[in-house]
C-alpha positions in Angstrom: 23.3 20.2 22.8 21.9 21.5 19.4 23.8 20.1 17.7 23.5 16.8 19.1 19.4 17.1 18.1 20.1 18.9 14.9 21.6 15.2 13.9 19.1 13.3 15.7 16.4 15.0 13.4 18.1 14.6 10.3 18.6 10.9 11.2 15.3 10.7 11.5 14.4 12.4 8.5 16.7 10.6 6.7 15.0 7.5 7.7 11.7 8.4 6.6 12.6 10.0 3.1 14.5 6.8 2.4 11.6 4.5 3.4 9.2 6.8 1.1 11.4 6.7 -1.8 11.5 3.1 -1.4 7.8 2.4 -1.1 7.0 4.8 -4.3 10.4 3.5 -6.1 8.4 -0.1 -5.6 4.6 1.1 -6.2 5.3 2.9 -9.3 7.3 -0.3 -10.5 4.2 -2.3 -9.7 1.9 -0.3 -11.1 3.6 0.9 -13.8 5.7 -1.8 -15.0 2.7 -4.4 -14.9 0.4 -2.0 -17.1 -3.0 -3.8 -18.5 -2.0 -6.1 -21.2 -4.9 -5.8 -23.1 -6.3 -2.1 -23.3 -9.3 -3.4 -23.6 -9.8 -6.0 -21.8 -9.5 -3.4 -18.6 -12.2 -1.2 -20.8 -14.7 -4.0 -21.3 -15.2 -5.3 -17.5 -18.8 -4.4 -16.4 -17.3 -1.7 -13.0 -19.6 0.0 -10.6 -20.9 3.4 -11.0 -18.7 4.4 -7.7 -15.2 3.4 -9.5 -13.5 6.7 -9.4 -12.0 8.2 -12.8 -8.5 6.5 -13.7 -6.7 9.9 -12.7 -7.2 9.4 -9.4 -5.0 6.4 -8.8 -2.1 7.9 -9.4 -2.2 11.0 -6.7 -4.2 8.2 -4.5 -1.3 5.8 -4.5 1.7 8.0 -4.9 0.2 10.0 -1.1 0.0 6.3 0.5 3.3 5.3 -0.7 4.8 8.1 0.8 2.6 7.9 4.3 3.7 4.3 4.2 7.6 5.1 3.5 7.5 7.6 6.8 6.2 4.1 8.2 8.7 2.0 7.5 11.6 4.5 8.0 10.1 5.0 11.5 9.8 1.3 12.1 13.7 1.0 11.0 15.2 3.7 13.0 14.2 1.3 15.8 14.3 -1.9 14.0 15.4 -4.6 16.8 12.3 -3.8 19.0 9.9 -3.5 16.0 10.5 -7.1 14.1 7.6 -7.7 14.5 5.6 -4.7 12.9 8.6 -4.7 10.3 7.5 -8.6 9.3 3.9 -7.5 9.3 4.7 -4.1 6.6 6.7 -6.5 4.8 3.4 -8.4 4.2 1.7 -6.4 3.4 3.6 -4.8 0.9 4.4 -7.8 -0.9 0.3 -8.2 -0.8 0.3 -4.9 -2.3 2.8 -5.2 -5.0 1.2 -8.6 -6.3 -2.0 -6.8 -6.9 -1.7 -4.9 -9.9 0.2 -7.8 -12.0 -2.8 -10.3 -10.7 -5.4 -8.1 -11.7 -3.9 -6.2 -14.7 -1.3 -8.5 -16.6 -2.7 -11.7 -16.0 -6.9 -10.5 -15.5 -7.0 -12.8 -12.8 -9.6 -11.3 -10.8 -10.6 -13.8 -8.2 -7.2 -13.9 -7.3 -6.5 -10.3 -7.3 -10.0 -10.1 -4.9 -8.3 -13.0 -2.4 -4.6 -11.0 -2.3 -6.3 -7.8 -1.2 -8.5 -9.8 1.3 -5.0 -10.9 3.0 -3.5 -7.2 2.9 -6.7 -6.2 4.6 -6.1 -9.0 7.2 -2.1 -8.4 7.5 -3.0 -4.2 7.2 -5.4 -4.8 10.5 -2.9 -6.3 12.5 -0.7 -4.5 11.7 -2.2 -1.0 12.9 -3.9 -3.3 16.1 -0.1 -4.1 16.9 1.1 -1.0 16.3 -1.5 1.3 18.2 1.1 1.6 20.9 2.6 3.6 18.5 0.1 6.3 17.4 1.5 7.9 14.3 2.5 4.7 12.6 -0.9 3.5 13.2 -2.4 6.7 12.4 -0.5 6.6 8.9 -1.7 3.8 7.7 -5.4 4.1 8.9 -6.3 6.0 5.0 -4.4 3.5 3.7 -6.8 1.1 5.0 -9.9 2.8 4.1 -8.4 2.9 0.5 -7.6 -0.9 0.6 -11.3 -1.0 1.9 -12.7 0.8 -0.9 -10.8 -1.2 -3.3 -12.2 -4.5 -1.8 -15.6 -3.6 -2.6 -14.3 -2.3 -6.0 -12.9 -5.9 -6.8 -15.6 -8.0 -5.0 -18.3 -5.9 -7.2 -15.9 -6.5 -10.8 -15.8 -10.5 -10.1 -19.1 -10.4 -9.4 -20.2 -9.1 -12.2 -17.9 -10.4 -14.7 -17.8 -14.0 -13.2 
């Protein structure tokens, strides 16, 4: 019998460290591989006084990435009665990977500002529709303040660069 749950955990564990390494694996390509393509271009946008120092993107993300691989690995273990959750994550990944190259490689702010309105939207519903499930929902709810924060962040930069 201990054995039997022995496997059931590392099943699930499995599950979960796969879907984190995934989600980071994808978010550092994002980030990363769509870098600003002019230095300072980035440096000369007029930002608000909250913007947090660059170095705390990078800890930020990489801790959501992760909270939202345990997400998705929990969603998969249990795929064919979550398709509908699993479309939603899908989403708003993709929302969430199209960011950085919209705002960073091709400074196209107003567009960055409407892609992060739609991963606010698709993030919602998701954790409304998932509530039923507490500690997906629960994951995701920092993830959601973050995404909140960087709204403002964006709305304020088009604003003021317009």
């Amino acid at each position: 019998m201990l054995s039997l749950f022995h496997n059931i955990e590392k099943k699930k564990l499995f599950s979960e460290i796969l879907g984190a390494f995934l989600c980071l694996a994808l978010g550092i390509i994002s980030g990363y591989g769509f870098q600003v393509s002019d230095p300072n271009w980035y440096l000369s946008l007029k930002k608000p006084f909250f913007t947090p120092p660059d170095q705390v993107f990078g800890p930020v993300w990489t801790l959501l990435y992760l909270m939202m691989g345990v997400v998705l690995g929990n969603l998969w273990r249990e795929k064919s009665k979550n398709k509908t959750l699993i479309n939603l994550f899908l989403w708003q990944f993709f929302f969430n990977l199209v960011w950085s190259p919209l705002f960073f490689s091709f400074h196209c702010v107003g567009w960055a500002l409407f892609d992060l309105c739609l991963l606010w939207i698709v993030l919602a519903l998701f954790i409304i529709k998932g509530s039923a499930q507490a500690k997906i929902s629960l994951l995701l709810l920092p993830y959601l303040g973050w995404i909140s924060f960087a709204l403002v962040l964006n709305f304020w930069i088009y604003l003021s660069n317009a």
